[in-house]
C-alpha beads as a LAMMPS data file, in Angstrom:
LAMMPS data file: protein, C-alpha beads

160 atoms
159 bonds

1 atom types
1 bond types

-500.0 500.0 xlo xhi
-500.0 500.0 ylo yhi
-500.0 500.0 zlo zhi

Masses

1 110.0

Atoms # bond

1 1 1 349.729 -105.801 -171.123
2 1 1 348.053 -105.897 -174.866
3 1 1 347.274 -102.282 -175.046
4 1 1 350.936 -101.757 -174.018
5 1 1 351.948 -103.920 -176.825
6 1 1 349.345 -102.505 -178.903
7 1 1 350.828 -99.079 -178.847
8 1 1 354.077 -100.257 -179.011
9 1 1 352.987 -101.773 -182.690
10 1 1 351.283 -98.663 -183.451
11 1 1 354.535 -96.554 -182.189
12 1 1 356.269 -98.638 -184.634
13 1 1 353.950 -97.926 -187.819
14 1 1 354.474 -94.329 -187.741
15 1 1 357.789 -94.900 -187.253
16 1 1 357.942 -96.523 -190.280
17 1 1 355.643 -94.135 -192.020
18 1 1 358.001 -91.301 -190.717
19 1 1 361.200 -92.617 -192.179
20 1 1 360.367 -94.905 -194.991
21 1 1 359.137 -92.487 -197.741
22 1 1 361.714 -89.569 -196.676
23 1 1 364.422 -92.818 -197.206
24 1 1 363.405 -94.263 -200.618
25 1 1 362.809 -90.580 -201.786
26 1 1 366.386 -89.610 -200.775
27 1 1 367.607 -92.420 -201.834
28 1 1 365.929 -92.646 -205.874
29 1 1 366.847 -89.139 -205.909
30 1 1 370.833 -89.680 -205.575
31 1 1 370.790 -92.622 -208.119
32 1 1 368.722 -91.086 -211.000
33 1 1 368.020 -87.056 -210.053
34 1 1 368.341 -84.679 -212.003
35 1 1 370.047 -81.233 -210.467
36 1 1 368.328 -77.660 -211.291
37 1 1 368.441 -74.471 -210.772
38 1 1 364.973 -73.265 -209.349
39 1 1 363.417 -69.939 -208.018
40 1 1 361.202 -69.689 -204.839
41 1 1 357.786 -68.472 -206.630
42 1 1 355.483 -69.862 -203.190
43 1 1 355.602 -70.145 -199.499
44 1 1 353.104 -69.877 -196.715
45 1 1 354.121 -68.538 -193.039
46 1 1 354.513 -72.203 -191.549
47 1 1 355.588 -73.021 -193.907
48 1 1 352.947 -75.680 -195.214
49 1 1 354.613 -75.640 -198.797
50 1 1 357.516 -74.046 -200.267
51 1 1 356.806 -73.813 -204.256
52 1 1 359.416 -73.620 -206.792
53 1 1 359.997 -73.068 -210.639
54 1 1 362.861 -74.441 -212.264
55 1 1 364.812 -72.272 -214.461
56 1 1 367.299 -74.545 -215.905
57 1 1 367.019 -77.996 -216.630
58 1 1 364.575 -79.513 -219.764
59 1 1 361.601 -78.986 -217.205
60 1 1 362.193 -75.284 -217.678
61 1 1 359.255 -73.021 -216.409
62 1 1 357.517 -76.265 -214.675
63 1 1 356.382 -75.012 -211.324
64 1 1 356.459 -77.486 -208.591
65 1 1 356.338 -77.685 -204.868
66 1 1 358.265 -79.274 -202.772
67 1 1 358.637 -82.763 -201.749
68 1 1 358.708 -82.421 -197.488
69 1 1 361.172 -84.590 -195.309
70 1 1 359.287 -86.087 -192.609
71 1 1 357.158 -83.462 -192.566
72 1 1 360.403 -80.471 -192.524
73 1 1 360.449 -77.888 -195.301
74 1 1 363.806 -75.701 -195.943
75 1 1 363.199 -72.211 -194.775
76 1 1 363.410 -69.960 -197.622
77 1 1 361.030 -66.487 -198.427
78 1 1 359.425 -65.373 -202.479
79 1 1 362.250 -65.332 -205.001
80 1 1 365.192 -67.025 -203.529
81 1 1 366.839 -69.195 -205.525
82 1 1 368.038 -72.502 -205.022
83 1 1 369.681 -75.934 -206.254
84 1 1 367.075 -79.021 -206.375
85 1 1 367.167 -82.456 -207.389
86 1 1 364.053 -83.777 -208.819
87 1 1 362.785 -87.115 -210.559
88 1 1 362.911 -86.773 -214.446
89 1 1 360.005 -89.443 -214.327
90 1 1 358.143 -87.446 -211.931
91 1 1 359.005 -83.545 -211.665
92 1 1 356.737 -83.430 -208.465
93 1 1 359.384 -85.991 -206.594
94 1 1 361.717 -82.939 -205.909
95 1 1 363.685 -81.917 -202.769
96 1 1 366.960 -79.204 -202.439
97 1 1 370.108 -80.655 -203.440
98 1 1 371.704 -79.818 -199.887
99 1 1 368.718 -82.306 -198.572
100 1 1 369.490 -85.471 -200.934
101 1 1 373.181 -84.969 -199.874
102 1 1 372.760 -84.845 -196.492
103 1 1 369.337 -84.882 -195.177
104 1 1 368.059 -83.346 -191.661
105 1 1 367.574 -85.152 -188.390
106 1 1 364.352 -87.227 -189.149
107 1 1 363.053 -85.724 -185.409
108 1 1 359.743 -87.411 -185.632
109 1 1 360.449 -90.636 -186.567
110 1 1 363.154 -90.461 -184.231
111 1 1 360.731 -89.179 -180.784
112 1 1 358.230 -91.950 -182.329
113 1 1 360.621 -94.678 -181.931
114 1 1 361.503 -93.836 -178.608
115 1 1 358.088 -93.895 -177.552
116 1 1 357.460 -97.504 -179.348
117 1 1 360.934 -98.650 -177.053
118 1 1 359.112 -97.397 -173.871
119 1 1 355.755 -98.952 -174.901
120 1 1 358.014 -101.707 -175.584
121 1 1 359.691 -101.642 -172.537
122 1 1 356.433 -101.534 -169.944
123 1 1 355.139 -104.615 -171.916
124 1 1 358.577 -106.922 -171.020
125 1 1 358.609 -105.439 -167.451
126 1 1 354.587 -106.433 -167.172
127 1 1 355.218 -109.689 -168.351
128 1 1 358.582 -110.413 -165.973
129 1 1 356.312 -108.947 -163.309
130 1 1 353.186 -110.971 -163.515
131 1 1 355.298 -114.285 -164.096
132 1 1 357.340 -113.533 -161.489
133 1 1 354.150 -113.295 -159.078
134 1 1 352.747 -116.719 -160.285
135 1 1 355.646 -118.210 -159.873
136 1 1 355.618 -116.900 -156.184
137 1 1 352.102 -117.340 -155.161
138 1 1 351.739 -119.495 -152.562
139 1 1 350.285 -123.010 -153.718
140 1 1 347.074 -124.848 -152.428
141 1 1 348.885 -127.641 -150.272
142 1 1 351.343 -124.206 -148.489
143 1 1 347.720 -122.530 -147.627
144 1 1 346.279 -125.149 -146.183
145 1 1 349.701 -126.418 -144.354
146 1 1 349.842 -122.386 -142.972
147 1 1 346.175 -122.672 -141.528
148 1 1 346.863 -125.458 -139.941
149 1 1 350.135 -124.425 -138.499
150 1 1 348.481 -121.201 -137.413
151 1 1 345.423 -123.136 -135.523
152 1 1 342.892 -120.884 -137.659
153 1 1 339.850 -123.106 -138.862
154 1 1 340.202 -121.705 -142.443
155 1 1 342.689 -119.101 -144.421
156 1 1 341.364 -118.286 -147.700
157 1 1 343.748 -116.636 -150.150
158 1 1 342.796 -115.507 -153.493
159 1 1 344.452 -114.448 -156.503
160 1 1 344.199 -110.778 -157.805

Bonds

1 1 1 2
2 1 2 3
3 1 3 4
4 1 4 5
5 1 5 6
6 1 6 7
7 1 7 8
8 1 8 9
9 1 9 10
10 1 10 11
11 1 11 12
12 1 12 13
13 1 13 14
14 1 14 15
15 1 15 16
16 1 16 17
17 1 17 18
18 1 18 19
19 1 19 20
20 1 20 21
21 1 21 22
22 1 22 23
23 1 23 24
24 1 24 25
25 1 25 26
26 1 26 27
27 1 27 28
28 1 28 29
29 1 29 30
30 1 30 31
31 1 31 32
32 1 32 33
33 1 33 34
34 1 34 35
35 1 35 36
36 1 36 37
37 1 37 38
38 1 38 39
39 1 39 40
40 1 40 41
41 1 41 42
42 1 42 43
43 1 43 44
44 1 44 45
45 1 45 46
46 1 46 47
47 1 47 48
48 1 48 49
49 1 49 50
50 1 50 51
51 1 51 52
52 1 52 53
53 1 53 54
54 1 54 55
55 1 55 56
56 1 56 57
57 1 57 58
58 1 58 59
59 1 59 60
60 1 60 61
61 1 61 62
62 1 62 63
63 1 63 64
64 1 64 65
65 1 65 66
66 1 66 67
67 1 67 68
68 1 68 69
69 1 69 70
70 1 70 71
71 1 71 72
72 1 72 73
73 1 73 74
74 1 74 75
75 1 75 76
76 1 76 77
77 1 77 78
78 1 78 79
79 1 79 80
80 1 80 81
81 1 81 82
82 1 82 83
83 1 83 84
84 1 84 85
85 1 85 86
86 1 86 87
87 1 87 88
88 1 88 89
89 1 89 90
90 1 90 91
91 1 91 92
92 1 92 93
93 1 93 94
94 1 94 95
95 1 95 96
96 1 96 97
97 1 97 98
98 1 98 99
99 1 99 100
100 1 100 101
101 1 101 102
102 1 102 103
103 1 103 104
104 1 104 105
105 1 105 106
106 1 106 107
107 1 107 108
108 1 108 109
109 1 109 110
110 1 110 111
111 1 111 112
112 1 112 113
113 1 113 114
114 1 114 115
115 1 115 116
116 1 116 117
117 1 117 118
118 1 118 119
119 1 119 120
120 1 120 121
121 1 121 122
122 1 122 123
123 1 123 124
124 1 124 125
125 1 125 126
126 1 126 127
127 1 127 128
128 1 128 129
129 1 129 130
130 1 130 131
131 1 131 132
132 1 132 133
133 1 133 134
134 1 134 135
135 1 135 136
136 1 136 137
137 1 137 138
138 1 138 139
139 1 139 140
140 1 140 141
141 1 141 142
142 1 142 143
143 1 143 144
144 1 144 145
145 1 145 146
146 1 146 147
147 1 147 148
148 1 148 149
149 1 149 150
150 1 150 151
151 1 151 152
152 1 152 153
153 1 153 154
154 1 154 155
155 1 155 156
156 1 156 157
157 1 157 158
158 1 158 159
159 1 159 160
């Protein structure tokens, strides 16, 4: 019943580790970003990291790479362009312009939480269960009235 719970909390941390820094990011970068143009200079097969140099903003030639959304990069290829939005505090806080307007489907945080709800879930129905069975057990007195009524000389019963 604990270790249920127990995952269920842990379920729940990576649910908010998921979805929390994807949020805030998206959500400093529509009240004070800064919109560039920027050229694809970077990006591995998986892609791992897409890499980017801006091209027209004050950050001009500053390459970055950038920021992933719960773990989801934009699929692009070597010298595509693009529109980002970065932080003029911190260049590095950068993400495409299509993504701070409407982000993807946060998928993992998403099959995370649904996970934590079924952890969730088997920890009420253990609990219902095993209260339900103590209330039902039969009582000292009702054992000892059932031997008795049964002629046995003693009926032992023992909890689990």
């Amino acid at each position: 019943m604990l270790s249920t719970f127990g995952l269920c909390l842990l379920c729940v941390g990576m649910v908010l580790s998921l979805a929390l820094p994807s949020y805030f990011l998206v959500r400093d970068l529509r009240s004070r970003g800064v919109s560039a143009a920027a050229t694809v200079v970077g990006v591995d097969s998986k892609p791992q990291y897409v890499k980017v140099r801006l091209v027209s903003s004050p950050q001009v030639g500053t390459e970055v790479k950038l920021w992933d959304y719960a773990g989801m990069l934009p699929e692009t290829q070597t010298g595509a362009s693009m529109i980002v939005t970065y932080d003029p505090e911190d260049p590095s806080r950068i993400l495409t312009q299509s993504w701070v307007k409407d982000p993807p489907t946060n998928l993992p945080a998403y099959g995370t939480a649904a996970i934590a709800a079924f952890f969730l879930s088997g920890t009420v129905a253990l609990v219902f269960r095993r209260r339900w069975i103590l209330r039902n057990w039969p009582s000292d007195a009702s054992v000892a009235g059932s031997a008795k009524a049964h002629g046995s000389k003693s009926v032992r019963l023992t909890k689990p």
